[in-house]
C-alpha positions in Angstrom: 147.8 170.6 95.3 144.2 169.2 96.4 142.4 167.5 93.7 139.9 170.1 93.5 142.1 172.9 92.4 144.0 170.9 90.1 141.0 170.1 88.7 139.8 173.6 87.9 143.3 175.0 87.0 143.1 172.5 84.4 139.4 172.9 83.4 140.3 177.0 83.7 143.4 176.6 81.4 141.4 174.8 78.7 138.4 177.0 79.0 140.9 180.1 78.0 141.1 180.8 74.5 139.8 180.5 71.4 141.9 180.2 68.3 144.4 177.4 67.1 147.7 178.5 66.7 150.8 177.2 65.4 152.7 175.8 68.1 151.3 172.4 68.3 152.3 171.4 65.0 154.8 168.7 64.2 158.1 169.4 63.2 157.9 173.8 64.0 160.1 174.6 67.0 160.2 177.6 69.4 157.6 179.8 71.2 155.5 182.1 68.7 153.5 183.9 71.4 156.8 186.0 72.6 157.7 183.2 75.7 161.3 182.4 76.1 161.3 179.3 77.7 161.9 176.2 75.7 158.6 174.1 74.8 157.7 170.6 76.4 158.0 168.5 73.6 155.1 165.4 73.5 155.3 162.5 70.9 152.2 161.4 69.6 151.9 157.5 68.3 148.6 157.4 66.0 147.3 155.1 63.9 146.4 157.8 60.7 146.5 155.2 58.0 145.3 151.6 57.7 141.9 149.9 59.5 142.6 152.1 62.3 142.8 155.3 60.8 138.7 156.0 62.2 140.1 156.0 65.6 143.4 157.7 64.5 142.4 160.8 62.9 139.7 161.4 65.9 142.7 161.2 68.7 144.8 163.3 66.5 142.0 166.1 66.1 141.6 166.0 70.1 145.1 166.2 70.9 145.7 169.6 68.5 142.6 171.3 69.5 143.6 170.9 73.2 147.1 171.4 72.4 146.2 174.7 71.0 144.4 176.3 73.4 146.6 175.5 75.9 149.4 177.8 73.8 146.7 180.4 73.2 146.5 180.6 77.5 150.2 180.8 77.6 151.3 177.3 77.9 151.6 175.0 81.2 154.0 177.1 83.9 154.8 179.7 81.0 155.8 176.9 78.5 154.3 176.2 75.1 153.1 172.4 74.7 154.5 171.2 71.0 153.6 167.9 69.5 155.5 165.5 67.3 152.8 163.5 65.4 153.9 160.0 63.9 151.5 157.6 61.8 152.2 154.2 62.7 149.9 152.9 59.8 148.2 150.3 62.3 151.2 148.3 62.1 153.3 147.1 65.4 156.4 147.5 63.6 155.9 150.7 62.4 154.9 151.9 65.6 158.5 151.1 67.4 159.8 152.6 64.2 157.8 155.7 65.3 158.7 155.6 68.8 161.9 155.3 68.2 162.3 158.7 66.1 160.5 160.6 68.8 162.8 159.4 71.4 165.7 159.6 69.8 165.5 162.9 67.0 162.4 164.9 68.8 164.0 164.1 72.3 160.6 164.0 74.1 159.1 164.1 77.1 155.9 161.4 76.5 154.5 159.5 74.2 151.0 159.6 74.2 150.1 156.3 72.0 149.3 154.1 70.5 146.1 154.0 68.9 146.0 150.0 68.8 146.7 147.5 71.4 148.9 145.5 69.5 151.3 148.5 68.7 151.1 149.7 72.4 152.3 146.9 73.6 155.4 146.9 70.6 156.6 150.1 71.3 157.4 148.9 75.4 160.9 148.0 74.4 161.5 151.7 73.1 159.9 153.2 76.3 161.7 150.8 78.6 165.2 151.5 76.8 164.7 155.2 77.0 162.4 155.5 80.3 159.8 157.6 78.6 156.6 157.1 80.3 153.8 156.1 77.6 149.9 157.1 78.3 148.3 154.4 75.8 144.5 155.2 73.9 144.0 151.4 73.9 141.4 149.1 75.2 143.5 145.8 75.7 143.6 144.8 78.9 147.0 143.7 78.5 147.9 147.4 78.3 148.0 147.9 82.3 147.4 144.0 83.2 151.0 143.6 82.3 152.0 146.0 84.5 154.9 148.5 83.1 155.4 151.4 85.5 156.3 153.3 82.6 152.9 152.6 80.9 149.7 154.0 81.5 146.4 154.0 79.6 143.1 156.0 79.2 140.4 153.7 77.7 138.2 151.2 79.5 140.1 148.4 79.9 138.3 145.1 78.4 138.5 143.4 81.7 136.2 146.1 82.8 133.7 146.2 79.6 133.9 142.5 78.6 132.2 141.7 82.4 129.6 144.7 81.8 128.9 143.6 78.1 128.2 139.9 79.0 125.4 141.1 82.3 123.8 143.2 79.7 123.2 140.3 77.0 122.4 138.3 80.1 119.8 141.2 80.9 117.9 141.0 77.9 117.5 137.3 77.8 120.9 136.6 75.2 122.0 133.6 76.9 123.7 131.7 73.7 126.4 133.8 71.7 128.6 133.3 68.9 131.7 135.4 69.3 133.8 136.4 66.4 136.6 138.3 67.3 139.5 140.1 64.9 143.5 138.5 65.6 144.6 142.1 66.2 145.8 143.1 69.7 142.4 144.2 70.9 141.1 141.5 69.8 142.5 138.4 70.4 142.6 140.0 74.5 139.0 140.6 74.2 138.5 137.1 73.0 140.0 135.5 75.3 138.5 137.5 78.4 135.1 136.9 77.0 135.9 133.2 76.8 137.2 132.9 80.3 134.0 135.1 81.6 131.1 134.0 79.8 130.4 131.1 81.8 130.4 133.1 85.1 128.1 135.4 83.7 125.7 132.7 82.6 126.4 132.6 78.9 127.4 129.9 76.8 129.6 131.1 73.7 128.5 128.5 71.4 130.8 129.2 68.0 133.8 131.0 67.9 135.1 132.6 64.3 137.6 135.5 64.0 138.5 137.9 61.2 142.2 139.8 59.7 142.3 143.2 59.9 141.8 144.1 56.2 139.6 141.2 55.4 137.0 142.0 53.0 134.1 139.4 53.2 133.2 137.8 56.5 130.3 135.3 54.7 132.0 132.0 55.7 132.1 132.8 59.4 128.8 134.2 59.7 127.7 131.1 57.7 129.2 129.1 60.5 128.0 131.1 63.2 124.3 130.7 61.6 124.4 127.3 62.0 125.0 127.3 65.5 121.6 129.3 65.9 122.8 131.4 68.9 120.9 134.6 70.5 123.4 137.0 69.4 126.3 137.6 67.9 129.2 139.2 70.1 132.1 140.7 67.7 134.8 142.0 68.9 137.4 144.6 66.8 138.0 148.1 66.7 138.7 148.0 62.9 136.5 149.1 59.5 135.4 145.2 59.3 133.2 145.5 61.9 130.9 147.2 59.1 131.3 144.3 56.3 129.9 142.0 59.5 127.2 144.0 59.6 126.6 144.4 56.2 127.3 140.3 55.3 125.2 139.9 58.1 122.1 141.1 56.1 122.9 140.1 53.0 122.6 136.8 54.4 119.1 137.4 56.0 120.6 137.2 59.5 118.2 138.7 62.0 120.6 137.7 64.9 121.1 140.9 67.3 124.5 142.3 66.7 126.5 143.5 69.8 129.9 145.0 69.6 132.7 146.4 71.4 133.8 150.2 72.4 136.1 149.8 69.6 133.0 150.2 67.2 131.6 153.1 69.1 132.4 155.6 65.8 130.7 157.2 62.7 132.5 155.0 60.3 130.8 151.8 61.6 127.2 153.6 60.9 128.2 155.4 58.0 130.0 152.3 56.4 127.1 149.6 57.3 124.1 151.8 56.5 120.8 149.8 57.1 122.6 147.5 58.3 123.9 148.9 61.8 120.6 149.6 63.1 119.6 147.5 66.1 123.6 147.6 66.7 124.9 147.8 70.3 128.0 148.2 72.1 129.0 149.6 76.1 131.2 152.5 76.1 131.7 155.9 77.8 129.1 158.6 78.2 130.7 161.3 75.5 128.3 160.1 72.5 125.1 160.7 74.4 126.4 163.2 77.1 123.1 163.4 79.0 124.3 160.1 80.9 127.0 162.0 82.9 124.3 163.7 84.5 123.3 167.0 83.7 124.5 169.0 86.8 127.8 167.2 87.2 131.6 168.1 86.6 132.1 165.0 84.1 129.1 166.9 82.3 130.3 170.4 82.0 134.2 168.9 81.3 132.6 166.7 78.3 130.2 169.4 77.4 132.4 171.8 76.6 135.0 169.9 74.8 132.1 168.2 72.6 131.1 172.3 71.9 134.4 173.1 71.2 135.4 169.6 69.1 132.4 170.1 66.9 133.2 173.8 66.0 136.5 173.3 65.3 135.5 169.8 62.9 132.0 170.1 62.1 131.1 167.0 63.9 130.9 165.7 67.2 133.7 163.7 68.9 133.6 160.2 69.0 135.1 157.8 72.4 138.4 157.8 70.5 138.6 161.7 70.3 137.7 161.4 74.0 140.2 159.2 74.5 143.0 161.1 72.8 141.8 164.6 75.0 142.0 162.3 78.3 145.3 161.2 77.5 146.7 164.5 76.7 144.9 165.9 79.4 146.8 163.7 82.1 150.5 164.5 80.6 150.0 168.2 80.5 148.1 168.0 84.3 151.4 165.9 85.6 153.7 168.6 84.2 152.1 171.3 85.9 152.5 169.4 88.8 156.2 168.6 88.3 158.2 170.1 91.0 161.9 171.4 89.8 163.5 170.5 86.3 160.7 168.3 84.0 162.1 164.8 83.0 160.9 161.9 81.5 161.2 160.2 85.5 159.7 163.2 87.1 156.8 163.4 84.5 156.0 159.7 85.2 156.2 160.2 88.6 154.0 162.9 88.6 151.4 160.5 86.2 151.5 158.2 88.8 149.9 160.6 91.4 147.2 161.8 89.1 144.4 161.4 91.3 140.3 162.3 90.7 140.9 163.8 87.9 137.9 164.4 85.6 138.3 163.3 82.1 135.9 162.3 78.8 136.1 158.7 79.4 135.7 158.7 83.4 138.0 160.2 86.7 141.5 159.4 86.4 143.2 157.5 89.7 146.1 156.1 89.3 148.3 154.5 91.7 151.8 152.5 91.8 149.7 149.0 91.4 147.0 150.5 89.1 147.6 152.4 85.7 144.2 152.6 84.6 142.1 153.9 87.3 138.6 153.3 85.6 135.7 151.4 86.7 132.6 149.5 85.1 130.3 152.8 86.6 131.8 154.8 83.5 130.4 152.5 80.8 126.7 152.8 79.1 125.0 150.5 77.0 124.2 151.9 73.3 122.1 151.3 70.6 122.3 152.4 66.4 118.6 153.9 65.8 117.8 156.3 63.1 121.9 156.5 61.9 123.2 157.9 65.5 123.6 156.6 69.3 120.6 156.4 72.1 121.0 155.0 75.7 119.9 151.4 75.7 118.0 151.4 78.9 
């Protein structure tokens, strides 16, 4: 089918509807809208508990309100879409635990996971043994760099927003950074991209501190780091402590600019630093301010109407990581509506593969059999915390 059409069956198909029903739930079985057919059955690895659970709960809103109105329309090729949701507790062992019960007692299809980079690339053995493909809602490069041809991914890579990041601190003059980066997944890949790029892109990193996931106080870093008298401060997590930075940041009378990574692109950083996260910025995806798509485009109408329909159905707009949950959903259900005779776990990731232009939250989907990311710097903005909410950086 031509890209076009594909496009606006799937943008007609989520249009449709209006009420949530019951058939994306975890654990209920069977069609309750009269259809016969057995439903595709999805596995969804989320991160709903620990320092991930911002980015978890977001993905996990996306993927049910999508999931429902694609019941309400009748389903993809007359088949409900039902979804097995598992919390991995933003812990890489849990998450094969996870995996492993959706493969093996829900018997399904995909896995649409993880939330983290460090239980993404945990749960490969699982895929690998059961030849499920896997579209990942992490940022690690890692994710698609290692190159899995089960494995795909929906977030801007940081090979892509690290480079971006660095030419905008360069931009504005912030030539001399101190980086402190979290030993997650995520981070320790951002890390060491920045590292390898900075100098290329005419900054000097001149300290280097890192935080746990779950650490409380960050004052003997940022201590360090104030020594080294740098321009700005580049941190780079997708956990809660990016908020206690913040926040130790001005109890100690720092006035260093504070710059960030998509991972902090969320309410809980602003909500949880307070005064402290204004002046805050970070690249990321158009969703938050959706002006940037451009007012008259596709990416536009797409994102606007799932930002009018998130917010109704939550009371609060979507963040990137709801936008990455809808994008990843959104390229499993397209693939099986392309899926030519009897869907299998081989046929659906063949079918992945080909997704080509398709228009997402986050950017246009192309994959390919050397690329399973399909993004490119032109989807990222630069933001800024002013007032308690997001505003294009110009």
């Amino acid at each position: 089918m031509k890209m076009r059409g594909r496009l606006l069956t799937v943008v007609v198909v989520l249009a449709l509807g209006s009420a949530l029903v019951a058939g994306c739930a975890q654990g209920k079985r069977g069609a309750s809208d009269g259809t016969s057919a057995k439903p595709y059955r999805i596995g969804a690895v989320l991160s709903l508990t620990g320092t991930y659970a911002g980015l978890g709960t977001p993905e996990q809103n996306a993927i049910k309100l999508e999931a429902a109105r694609i019941n309400a329309a009748g389903g993809i090729n007359g088949r409900l879409i039902e979804v097995f949701y598992e919390d991995d507790g933003t812990d890489p062992a849990k998450a094969v635990a996870a995996a492993a019960r959706l493969i093996e007692q829900e018997d399904v299809l995909a896995i649409i996971g993880a939330t983290g980079t460090g239980q993404t690339m945990a749960i490969r053995s699982e895929i690998a043994r059961a030849g499920v493909p896997q579209v990942s809602m992490a940022g690690g490069s890692v994710v698609t760099d290692d190159f899995d041809p089960l494995v795909f991914q929906t977030p801007w890579p940081n090979r892509i927003v690290v480079p971006f990041t660095l030419k905008a601190l360069k931009a504005r003059g912030l030539t001399k950074i101190a980086l402190i980066s979290d030993t997650s997944g995520y981070g320790t890949d951002g890390h060491d991209i920045i590292v390898k790029e900075a100098a290329a892109a005419g900054i000097e990193v001149v300290a280097e501190q890192t935080l746990n996931p779950g650490d409380t106080d960050m004052t003997a870093q940022l201590t360090k780091i104030k020594g080294a008298a740098p321009d700005a401060i580049l941190m780079w997590n997708a956990g809660k402590e990016a908020a206690i930075v913040a926040k130790n940041m001005q109890q100690l009378g720092m006035k260093t600019p504070l710059v960030g990574s998509p991972g902090n692109g969320r309410k809980e950083f602003i909500e949880g630093a307070g005064a402290a996260a204004e002046g805050f910025r970070f690249a990321a995806g158009k969703v938050l301010v959706p002006a940037a798509y451009g007012t008259d485009s596709e990416p536009y109408k797409v994102a606007n109407d799932f930002i009018t329909r998130y917010t109704k159905a939550y009371g609060t707009p979507p963040d990137i990581f709801a936008g990455h949950a809808y994008d990843a959903f959104l390229v499993v259900v397209d693939a099986l509506g392309r899926v030519e005779g009897d869907v299998t776990p081989g046929s659906l990731r063949d079918a992945i593969e080909k997704t080509s232009g398709l228009v997402g939250i986050g950017g246009t989907f192309s994959y390919s059999a050397t690329d399973h990311n399909g993004l490119t710097m032109e989807e990222l903005v630069l933001y800024r915390v002013a007032d308690k909410t997001w505003v294009l950086d110009q």
